[in-house]
VEXNUMI-871042 format. One record per residue: z, x, y of N, C-alpha, C, O in turn; residue in three letters. Coordinates in steps of 0.1 Angstrom, whole numbers, padded with zeros to 4 digits, always signed. Layout:
<atoms>
ZXYZXYZXYZXYAla ...
</atoms>
This chain:
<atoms>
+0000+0008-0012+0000+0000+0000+0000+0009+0012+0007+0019+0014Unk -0007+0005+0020-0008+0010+0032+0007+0008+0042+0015+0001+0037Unk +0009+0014+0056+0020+0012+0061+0022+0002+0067+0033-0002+0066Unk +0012-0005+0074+0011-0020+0081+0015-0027+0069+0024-0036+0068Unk +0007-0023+0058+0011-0034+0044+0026-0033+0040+0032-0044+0038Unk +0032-0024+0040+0045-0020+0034+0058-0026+0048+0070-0027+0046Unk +0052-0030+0063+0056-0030+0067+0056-0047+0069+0066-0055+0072Unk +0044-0050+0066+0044-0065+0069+0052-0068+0052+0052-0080+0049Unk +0055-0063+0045+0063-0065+0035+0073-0064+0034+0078-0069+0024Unk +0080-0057+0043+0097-0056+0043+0098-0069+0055+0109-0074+0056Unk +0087-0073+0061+0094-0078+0072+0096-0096+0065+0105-0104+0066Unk +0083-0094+0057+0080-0110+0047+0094-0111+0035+0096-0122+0031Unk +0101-0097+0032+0111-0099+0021+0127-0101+0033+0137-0107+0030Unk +0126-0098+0040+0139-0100+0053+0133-0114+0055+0140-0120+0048Unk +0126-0120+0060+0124-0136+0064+0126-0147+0052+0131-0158+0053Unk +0121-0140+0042+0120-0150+0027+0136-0153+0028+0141-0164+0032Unk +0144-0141+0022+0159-0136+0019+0165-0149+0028+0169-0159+0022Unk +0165-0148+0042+0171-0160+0047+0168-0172+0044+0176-0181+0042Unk +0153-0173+0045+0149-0188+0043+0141-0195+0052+0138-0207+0053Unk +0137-0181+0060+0132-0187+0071+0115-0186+0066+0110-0182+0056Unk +0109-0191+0078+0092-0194+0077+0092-0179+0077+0099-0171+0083Unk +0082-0178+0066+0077-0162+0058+0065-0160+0067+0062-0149+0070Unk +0058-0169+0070+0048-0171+0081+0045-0158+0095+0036-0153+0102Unk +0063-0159+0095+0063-0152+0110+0060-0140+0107+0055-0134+0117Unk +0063-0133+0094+0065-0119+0093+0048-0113+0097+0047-0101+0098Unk +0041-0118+0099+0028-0113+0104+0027-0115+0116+0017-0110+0120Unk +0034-0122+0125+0037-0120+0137+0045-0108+0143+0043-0103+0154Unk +0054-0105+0134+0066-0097+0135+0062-0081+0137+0066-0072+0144Unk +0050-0084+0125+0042-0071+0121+0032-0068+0128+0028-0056+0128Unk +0026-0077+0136+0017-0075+0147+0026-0070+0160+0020-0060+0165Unk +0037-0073+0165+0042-0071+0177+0049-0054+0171+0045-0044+0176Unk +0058-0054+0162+0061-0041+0160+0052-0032+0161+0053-0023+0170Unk +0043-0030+0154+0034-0018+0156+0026-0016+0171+0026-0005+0177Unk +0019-0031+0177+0017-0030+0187+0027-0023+0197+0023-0017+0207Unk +0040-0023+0195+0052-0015+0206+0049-0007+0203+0043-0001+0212Unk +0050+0002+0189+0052+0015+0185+0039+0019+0188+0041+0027+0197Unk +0027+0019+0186+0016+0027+0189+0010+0027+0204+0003+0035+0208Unk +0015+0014+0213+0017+0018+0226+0024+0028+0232+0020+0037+0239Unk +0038+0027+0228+0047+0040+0229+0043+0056+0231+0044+0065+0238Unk +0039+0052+0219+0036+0063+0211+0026+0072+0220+0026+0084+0222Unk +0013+0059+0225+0004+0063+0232+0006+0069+0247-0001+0078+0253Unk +0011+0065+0249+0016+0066+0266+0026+0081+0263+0027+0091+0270Unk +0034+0080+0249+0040+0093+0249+0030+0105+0250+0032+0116+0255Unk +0018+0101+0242+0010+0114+0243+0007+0117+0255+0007+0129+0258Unk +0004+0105+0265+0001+0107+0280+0008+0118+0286+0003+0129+0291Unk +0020+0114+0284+0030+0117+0292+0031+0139+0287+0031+0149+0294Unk +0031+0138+0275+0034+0148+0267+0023+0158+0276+0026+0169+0282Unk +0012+0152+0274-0006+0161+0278-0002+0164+0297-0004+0174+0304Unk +0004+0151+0300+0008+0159+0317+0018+0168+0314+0020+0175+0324Unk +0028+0172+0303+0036+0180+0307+0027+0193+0305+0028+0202+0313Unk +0018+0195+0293+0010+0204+0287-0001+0208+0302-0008+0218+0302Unk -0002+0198+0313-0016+0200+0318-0014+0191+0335-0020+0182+0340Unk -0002+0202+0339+0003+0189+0351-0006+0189+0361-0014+0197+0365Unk -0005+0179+0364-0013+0167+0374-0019+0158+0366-0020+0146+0370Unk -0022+0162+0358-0035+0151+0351-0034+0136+0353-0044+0129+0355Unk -0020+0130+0352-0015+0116+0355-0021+0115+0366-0030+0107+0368Unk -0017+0123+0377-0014+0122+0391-0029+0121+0397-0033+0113+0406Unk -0040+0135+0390-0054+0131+0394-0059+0117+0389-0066+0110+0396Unk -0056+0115+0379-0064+0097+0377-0060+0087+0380-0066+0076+0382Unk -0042+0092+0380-0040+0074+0385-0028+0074+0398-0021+0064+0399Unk -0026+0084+0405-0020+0087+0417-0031+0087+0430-0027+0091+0441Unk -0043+0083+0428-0049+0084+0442-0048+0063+0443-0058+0057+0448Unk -0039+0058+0439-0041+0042+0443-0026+0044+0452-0017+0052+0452Unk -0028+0030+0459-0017+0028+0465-0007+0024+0459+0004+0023+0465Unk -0008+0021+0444+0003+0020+0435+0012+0029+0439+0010+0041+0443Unk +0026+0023+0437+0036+0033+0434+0036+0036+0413+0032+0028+0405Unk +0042+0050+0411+0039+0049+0400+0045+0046+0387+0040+0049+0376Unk +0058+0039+0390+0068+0031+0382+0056+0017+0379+0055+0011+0368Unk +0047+0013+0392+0039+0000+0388+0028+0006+0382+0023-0002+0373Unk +0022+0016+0383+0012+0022+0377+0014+0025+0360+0007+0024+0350Unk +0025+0029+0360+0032+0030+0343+0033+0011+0334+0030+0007+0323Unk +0037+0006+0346+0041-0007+0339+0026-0013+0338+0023-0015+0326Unk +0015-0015+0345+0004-0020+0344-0004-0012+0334-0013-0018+0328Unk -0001+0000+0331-0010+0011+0322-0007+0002+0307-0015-0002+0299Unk +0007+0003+0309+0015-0002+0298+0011-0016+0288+0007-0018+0277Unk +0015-0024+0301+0007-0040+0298-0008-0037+0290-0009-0038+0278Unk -0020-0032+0301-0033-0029+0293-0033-0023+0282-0041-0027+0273Unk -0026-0013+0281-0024-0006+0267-0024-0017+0250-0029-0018+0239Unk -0015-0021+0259-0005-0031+0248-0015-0042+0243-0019-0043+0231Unk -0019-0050+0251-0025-0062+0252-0037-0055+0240-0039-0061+0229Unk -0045-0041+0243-0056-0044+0240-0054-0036+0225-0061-0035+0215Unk -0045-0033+0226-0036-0026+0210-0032-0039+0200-0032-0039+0188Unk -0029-0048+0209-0028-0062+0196-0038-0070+0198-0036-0081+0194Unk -0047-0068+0202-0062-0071+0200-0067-0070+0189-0071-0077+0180Unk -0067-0055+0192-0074-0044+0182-0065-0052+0166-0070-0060+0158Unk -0054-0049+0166-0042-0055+0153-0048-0067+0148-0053-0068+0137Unk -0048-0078+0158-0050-0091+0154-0062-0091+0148-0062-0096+0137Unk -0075-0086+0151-0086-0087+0150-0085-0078+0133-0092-0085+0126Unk -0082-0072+0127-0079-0061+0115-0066-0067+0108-0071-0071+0097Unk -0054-0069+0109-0042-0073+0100-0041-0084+0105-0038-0091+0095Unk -0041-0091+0114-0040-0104+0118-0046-0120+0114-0042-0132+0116Unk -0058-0113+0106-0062-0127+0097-0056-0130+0086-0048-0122+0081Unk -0057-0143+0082-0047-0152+0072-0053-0143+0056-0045-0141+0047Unk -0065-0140+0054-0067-0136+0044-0063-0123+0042-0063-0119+0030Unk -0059-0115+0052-0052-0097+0047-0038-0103+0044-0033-0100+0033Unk -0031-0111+0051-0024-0116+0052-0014-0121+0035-0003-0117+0030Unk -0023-0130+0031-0025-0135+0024-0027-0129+0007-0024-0135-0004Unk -0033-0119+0009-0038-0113-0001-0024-0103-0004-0018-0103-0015Unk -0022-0094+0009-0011-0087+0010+0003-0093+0003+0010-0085-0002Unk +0006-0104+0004+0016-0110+0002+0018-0113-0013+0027-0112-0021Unk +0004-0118-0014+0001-0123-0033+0004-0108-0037+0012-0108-0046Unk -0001-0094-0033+0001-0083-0045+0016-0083-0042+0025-0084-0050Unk +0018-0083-0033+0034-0079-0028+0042-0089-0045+0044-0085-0057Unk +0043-0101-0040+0048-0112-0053+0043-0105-0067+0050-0106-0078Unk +0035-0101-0066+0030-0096-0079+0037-0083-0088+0035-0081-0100Unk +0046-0076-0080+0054-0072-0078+0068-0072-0086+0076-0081-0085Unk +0070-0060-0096+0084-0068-0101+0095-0067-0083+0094-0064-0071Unk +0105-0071-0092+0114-0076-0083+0121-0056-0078+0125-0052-0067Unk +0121-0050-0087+0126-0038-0085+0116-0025-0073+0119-0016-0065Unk +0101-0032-0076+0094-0027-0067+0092-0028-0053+0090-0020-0043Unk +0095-0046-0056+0097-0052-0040+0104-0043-0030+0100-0037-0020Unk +0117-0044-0036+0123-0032-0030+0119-0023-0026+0121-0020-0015Unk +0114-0017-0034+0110-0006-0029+0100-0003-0019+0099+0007-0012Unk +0093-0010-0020+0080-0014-0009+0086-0016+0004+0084-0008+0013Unk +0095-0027+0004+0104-0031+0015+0116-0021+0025+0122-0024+0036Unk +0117-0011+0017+0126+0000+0022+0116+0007+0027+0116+0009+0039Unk +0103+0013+0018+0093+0016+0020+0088+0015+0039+0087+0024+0047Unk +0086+0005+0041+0083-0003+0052+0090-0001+0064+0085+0001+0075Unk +0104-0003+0060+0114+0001+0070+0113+0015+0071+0109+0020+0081Unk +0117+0023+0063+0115+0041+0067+0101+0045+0080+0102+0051+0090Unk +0089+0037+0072+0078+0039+0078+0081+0037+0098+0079+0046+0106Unk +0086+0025+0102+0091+0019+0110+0103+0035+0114+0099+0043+0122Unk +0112+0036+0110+0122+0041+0114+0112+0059+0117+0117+0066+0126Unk +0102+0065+0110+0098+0075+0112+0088+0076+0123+0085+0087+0128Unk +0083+0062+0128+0075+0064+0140+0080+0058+0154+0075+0054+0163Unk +0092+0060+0151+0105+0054+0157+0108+0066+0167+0108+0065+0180Unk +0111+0079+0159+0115+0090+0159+0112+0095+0173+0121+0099+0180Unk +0097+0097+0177+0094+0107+0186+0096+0097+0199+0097+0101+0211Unk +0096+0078+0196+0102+0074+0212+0115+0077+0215+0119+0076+0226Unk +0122+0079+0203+0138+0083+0206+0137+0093+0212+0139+0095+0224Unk +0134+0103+0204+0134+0114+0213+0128+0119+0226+0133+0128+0232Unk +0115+0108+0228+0112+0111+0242+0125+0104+0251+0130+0110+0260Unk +0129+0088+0247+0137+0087+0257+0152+0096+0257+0160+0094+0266Unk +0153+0102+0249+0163+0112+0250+0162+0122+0253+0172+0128+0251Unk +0149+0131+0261+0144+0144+0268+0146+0135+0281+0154+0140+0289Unk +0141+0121+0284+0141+0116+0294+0154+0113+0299+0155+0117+0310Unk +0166+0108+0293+0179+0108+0299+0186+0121+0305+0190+0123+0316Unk +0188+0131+0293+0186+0142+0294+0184+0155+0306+0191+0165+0309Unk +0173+0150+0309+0164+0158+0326+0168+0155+0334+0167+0161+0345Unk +0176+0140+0333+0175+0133+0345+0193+0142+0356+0198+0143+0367Unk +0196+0148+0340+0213+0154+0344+0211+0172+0354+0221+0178+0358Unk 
</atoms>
């Protein structure tokens, strides 16, 4: 299984477990990765101006933006066109769907494992926004 798969699998075995609509977990799985690969992306931004300063500043410092709004608008477009991209690829009822049937197919001891699977996946691309926001708290001393 792929990581979107393993991920939209831990999130479908945490929704089932309660009792709630299993439905959502592909929503769930759309909006998580959309955060994390936004992040992620804007971290590279950020990372390449520290490797190559100005570079922010020549493309998106000649507007009258301040650049707290220039980050938040980058951000929004980023985002928006990142769960586009998602919805349009994991977002149909038949990946969906299909994903779920192997998942069930599944003994019960593998589910598990899939499902932790999923969360690690999650918790390792987790990693480098922690740590940017923690270079960022950090500097600020």
């Amino acid at each position: 299984m792929t990581i979107l798969q393993c991920l939209l699998c831990n999130q479908y075995a945490e929704i089932s477990k309660r009792g709630g609509d299993a439905r959502k977990a592909q929503l769930n799985t759309l909006l998580l990765a959309t955060a994390l690969i936004t992040l992620l992306l804007i971290i590279a931004f950020v990372f390449y101006d520290k490797l190559n300063p100005g570079f922010l500043y020549k493309y998106l410092g000649g507007s009258s933006m301040r650049g707290k709004d220039i980050g938040r608008l980058l951000g929004a477009v980023v985002g928006v066109i990142i769960f586009i991209l998602l919805k349009v690829t994991i977002g149909q009822k038949t990946w969906y769907d299909k994903t779920i049937e192997e998942f069930n197919n599944y003994s019960e001891e593998e589910q598990k494992r899939i499902s932790r699977k999923g969360i690690r996946y999650f918790f390792i691309a987790s990693l480098p926004v922690i740590l940017f926001i923690l270079d960022a708290l950090f500097s600020l001393f």
